[in-house]
C-alpha positions in Angstrom: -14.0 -8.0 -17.1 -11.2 -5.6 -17.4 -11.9 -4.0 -14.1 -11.6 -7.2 -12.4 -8.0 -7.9 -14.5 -6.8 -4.4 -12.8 -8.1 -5.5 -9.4 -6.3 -8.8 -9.8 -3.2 -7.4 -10.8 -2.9 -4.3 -8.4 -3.6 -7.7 -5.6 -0.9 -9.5 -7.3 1.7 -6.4 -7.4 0.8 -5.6 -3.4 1.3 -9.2 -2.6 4.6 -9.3 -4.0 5.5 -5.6 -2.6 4.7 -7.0 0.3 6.6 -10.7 0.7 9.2 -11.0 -1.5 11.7 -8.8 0.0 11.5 -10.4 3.5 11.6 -13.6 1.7 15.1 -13.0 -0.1 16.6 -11.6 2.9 15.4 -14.6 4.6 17.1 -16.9 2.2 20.4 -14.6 2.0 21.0 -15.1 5.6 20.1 -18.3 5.5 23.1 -18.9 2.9 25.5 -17.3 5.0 24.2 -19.4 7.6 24.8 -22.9 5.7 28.4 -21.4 4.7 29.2 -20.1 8.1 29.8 -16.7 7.3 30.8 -14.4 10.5 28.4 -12.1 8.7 25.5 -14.4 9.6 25.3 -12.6 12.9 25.4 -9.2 11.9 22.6 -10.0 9.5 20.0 -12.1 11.6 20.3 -9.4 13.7 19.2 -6.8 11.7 16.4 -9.3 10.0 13.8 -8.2 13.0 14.1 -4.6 12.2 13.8 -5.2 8.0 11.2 -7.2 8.6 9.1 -5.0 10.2 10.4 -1.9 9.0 9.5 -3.4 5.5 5.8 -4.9 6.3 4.8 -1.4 8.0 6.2 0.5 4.6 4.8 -2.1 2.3 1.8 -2.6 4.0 0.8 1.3 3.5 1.7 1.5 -0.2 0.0 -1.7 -0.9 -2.9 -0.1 0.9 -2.4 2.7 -1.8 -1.8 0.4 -4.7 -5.3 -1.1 -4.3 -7.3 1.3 -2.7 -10.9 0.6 -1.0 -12.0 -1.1 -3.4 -11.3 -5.0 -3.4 
């Protein structure tokens, strides 16, 4: 039982590691978007490169966070 609470939790953390950033950065530009900030453009921009910068990063240490066995 405790094993699979540890398993379940090291899932939960490497799901969040892994969408929650690209998720607030969506919704940041998104404001500056809906409040027509000049700075929209400089941030969708740069949204391509976090978000794969970030799932490649994330993706390895959530590979380390739960190991092989899941």
């Amino acid at each position: 039982m405790r094993a699979q609470l540890r398993t379940l939790f090291k899932g939960i953390a490497a799901f969040l590691l892994l969408f929650m950033p690209p998720l607030i950065f969506e919704k940041y530009t998104f404001y500056l978007y809906l409040t027509l900030s000049a700075d929209y453009f400089l941030n969708s921009g740069r949204r391509f490169w976090f978000d794969i910068c970030w799932f490649v990063g994330a993706g390895a240490l959530s590979a380390f966070i739960v190991g092989r066995r899941m």
